[in-house]
N, CA and C of each residue as an Amber inpcrd file, in Angstrom:
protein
   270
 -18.0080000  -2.8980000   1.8720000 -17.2040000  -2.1540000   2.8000000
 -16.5390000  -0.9930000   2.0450000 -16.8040000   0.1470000   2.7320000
 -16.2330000   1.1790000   1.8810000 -15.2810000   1.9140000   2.7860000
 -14.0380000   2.2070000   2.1320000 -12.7560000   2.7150000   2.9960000
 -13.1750000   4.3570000   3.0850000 -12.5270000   4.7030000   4.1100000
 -13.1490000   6.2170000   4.5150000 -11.4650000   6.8350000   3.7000000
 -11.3720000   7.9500000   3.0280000 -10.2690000   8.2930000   2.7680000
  -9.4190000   8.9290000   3.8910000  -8.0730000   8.6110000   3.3930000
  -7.2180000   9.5250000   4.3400000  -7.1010000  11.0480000   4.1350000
  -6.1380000  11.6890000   4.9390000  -6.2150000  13.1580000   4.4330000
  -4.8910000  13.4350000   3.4030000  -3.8950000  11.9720000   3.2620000
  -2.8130000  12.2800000   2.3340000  -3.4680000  11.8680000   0.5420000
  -4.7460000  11.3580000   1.0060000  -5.1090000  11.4240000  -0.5440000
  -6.1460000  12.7990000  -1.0010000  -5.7850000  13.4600000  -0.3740000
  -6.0650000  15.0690000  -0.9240000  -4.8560000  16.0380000  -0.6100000
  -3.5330000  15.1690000  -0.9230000  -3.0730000  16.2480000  -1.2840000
  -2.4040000  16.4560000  -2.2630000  -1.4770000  17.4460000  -2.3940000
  -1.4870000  18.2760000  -4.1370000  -0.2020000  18.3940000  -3.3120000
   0.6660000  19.1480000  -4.6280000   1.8740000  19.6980000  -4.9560000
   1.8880000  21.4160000  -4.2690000   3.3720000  21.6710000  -3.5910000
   3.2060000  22.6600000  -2.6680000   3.0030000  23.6190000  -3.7450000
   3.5790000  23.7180000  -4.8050000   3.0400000  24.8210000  -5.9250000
   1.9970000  25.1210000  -6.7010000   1.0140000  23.6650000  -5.9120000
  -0.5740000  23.9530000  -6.3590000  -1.4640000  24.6980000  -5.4280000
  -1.1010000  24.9320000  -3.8900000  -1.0490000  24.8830000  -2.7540000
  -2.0250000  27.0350000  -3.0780000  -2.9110000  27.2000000  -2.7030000
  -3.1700000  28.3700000  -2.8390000  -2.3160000  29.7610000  -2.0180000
  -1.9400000  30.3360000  -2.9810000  -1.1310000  31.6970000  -2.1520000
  -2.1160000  31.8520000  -0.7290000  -1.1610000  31.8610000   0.2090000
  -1.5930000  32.4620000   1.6150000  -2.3880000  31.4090000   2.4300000
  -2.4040000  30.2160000   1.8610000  -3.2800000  29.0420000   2.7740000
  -2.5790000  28.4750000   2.8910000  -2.1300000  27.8390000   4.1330000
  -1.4190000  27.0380000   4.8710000  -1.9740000  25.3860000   4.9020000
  -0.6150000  24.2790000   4.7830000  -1.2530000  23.1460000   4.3020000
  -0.1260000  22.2220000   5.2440000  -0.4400000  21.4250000   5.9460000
   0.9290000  20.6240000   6.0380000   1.2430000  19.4550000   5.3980000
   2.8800000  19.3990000   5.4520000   3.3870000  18.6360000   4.3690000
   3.5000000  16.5550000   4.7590000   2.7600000  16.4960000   3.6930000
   2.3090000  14.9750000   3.7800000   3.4460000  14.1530000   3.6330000
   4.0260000  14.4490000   2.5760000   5.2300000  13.3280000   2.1670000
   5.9090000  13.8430000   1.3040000   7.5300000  13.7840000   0.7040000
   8.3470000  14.9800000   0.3510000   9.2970000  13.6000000  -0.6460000
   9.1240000  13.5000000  -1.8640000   9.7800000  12.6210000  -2.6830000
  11.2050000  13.5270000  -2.7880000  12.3290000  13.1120000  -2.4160000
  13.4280000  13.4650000  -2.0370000  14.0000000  12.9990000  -3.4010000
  13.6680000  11.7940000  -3.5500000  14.2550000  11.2020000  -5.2930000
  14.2510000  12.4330000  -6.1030000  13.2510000  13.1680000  -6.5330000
  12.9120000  13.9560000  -7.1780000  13.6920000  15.1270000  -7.2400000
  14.7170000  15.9080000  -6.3040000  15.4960000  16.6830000  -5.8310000
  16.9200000  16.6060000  -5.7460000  17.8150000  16.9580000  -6.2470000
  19.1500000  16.6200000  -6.5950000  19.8270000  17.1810000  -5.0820000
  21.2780000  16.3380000  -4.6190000  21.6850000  15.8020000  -3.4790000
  21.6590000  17.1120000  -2.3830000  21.9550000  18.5450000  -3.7110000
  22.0510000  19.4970000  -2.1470000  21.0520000  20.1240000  -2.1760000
  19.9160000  19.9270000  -3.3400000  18.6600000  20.7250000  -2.8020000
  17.7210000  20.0580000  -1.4450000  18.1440000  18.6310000  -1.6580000
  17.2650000  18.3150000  -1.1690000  17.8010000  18.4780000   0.6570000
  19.3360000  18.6110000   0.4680000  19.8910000  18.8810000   2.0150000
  19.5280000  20.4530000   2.4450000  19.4980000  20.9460000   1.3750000
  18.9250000  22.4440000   1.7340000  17.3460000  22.9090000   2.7240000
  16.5870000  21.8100000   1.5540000  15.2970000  21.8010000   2.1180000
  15.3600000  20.7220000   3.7480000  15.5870000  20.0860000   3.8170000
  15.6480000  19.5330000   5.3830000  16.3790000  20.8410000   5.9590000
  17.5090000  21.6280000   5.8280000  17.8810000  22.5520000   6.5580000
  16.8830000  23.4010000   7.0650000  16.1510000  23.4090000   5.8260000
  15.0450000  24.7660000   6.2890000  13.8360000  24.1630000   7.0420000
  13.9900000  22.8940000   7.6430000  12.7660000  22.1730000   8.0940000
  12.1940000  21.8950000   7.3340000  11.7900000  21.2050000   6.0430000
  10.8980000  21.0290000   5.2190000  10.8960000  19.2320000   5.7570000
   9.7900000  18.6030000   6.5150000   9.8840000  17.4090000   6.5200000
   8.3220000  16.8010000   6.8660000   7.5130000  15.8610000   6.7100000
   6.9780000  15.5130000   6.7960000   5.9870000  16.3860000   8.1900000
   4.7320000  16.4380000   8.0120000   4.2030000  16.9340000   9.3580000
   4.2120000  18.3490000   9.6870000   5.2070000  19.1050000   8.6190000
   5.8470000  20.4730000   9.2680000   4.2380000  21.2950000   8.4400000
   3.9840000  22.2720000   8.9820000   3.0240000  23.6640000   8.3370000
   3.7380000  24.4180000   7.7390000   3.5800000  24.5410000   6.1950000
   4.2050000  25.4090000   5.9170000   3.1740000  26.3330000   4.5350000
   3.1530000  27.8150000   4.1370000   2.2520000  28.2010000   3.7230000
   2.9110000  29.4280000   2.9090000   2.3530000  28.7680000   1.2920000
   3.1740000  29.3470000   0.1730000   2.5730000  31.2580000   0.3350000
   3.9120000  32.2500000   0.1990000   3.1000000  33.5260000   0.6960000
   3.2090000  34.5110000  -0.8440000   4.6550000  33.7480000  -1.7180000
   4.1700000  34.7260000  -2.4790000   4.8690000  34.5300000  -4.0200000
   4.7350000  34.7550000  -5.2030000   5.0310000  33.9150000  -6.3720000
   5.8380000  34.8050000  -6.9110000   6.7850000  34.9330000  -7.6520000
   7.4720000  35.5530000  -8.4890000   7.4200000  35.9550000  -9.8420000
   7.6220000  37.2970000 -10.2860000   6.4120000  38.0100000 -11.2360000
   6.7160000  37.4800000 -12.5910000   8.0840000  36.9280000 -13.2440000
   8.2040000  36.2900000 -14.3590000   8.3600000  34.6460000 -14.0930000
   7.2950000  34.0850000 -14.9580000   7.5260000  32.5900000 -14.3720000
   7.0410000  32.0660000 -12.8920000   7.1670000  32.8440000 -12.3960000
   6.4690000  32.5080000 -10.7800000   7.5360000  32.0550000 -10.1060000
   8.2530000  32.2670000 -10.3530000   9.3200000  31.4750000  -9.7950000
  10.2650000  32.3530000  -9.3800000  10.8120000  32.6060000  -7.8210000
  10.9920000  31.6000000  -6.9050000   9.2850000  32.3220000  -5.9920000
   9.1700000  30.7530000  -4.9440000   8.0300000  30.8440000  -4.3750000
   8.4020000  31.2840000  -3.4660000   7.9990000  31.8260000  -2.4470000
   8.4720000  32.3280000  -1.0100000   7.3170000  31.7670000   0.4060000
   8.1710000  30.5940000   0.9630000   7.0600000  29.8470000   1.5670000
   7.5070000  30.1970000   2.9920000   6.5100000  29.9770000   3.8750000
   6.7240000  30.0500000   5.6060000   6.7520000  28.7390000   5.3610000
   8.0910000  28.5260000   6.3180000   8.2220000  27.0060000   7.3920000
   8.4540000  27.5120000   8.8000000   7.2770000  27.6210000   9.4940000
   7.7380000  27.8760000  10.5960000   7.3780000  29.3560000  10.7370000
   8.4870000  29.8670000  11.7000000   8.6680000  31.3840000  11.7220000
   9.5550000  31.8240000  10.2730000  10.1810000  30.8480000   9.7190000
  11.2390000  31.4350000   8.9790000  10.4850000  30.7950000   6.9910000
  10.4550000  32.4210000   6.8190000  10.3750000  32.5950000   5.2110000
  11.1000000  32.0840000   3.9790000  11.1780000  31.1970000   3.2240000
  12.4240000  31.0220000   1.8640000  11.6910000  31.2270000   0.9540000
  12.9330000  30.9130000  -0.2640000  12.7130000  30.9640000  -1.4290000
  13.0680000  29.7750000  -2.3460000  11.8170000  28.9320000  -2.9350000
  12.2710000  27.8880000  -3.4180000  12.1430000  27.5030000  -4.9640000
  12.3050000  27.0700000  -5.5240000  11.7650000  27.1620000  -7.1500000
  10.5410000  26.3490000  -7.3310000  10.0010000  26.4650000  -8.2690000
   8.7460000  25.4970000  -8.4120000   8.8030000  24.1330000  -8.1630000
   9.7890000  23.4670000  -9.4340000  10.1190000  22.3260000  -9.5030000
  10.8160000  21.7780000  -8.5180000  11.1120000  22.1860000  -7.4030000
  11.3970000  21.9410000  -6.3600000   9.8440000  21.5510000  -5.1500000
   9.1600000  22.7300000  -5.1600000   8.1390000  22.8020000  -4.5690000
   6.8430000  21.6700000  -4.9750000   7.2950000  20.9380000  -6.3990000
   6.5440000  20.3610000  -6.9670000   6.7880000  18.6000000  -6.2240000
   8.1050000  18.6400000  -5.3880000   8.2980000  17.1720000  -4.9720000
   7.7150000  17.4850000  -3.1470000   7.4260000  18.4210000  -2.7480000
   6.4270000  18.6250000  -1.1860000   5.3400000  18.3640000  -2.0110000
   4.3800000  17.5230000  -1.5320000   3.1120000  17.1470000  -1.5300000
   2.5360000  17.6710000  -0.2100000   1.4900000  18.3460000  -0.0670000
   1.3350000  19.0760000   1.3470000  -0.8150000  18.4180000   1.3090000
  -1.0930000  19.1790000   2.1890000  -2.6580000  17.8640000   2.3960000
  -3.4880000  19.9090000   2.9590000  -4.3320000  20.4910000   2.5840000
  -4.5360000  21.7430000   2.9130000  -5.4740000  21.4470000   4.0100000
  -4.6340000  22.6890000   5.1470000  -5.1130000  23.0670000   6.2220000
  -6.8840000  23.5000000   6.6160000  -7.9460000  23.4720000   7.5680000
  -8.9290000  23.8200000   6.9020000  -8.8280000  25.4840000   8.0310000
């Protein structure tokens, strides 16, 4: 018997996530995120299920990322972006 995979075992880290391709977000380790980033990111809608699609990297370090959630654009740091696990859109 062979298990068919799911689509949360292809996914990656939102900062692996290719500029300009849209992926939605699988599961969001909150542990990983200290108490007000991680209230920040629920502010901005960042939660399980949501589409959101990294648009653009920052020229030293890459950092901050600038992602769509939604209609509305932010700016998040990597290591932040590194606890969204997102599953890519086709």
């Amino acid at each position: 018997m062979t298990m068919q995979p799911s689509p949360s075992d292809f996914a990656l880290a939102l900062d692996q996530l290719q500029l300009g391709r849209r992926g939605r977000v699988s599961a969001i380790d909150w542990a990983l995120l200290g108490t007000q980033e991680a209230a920040r990111l629920r502010h901005f809608g960042f939660d399980p299920d949501v589409m959101v699609e990294p648009l653009h990297a920052g020229p030293f370090g890459r950092d901050p990322l600038a992602v769509k959630v939604g209609r509305m654009t932010v700016a998040i740091r990597r290591v932040h972006a590194r606890a969204i696990r997102v599953v890519p859109a086709d």
